[in-house]
NULO-792172 format. One record per residue (C-alpha): residue in one letter; x, y, z. Coordinates in steps of 0.1 Angstrom, whole numbers, padded with zeros to 4 digits, always signed. Layout:
BEGIN
AXYZ...
// end
This chain:
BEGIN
X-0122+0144+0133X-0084+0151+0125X-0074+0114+0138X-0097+0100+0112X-0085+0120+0081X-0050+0114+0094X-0055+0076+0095X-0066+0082+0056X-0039+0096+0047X-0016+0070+0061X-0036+0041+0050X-0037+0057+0008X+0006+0056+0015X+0002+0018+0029X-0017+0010-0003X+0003+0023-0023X+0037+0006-0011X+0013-0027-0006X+0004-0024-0043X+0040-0022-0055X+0052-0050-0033X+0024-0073-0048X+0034-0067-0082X+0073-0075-0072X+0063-0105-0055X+0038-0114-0084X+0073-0109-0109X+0091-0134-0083X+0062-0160-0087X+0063-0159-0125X+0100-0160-0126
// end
């Protein structure tokens, strides 16, 4: 099942950029 691991892949880059948008939004909130 390539489509599935390549769905992985993309969706471990998504988190990542996800997480680091929280934490500037979370630095926004407290500002």
């Amino acid at each position: 099942m390539p489509c599935g691991k390549k769905r992985k892949r993309h969706k471990i880059a998504t988190h990542k950029r996800k997480k680091r948008l929280r934490k500037n939004r979370h630095k926004k909130k407290n500002r």
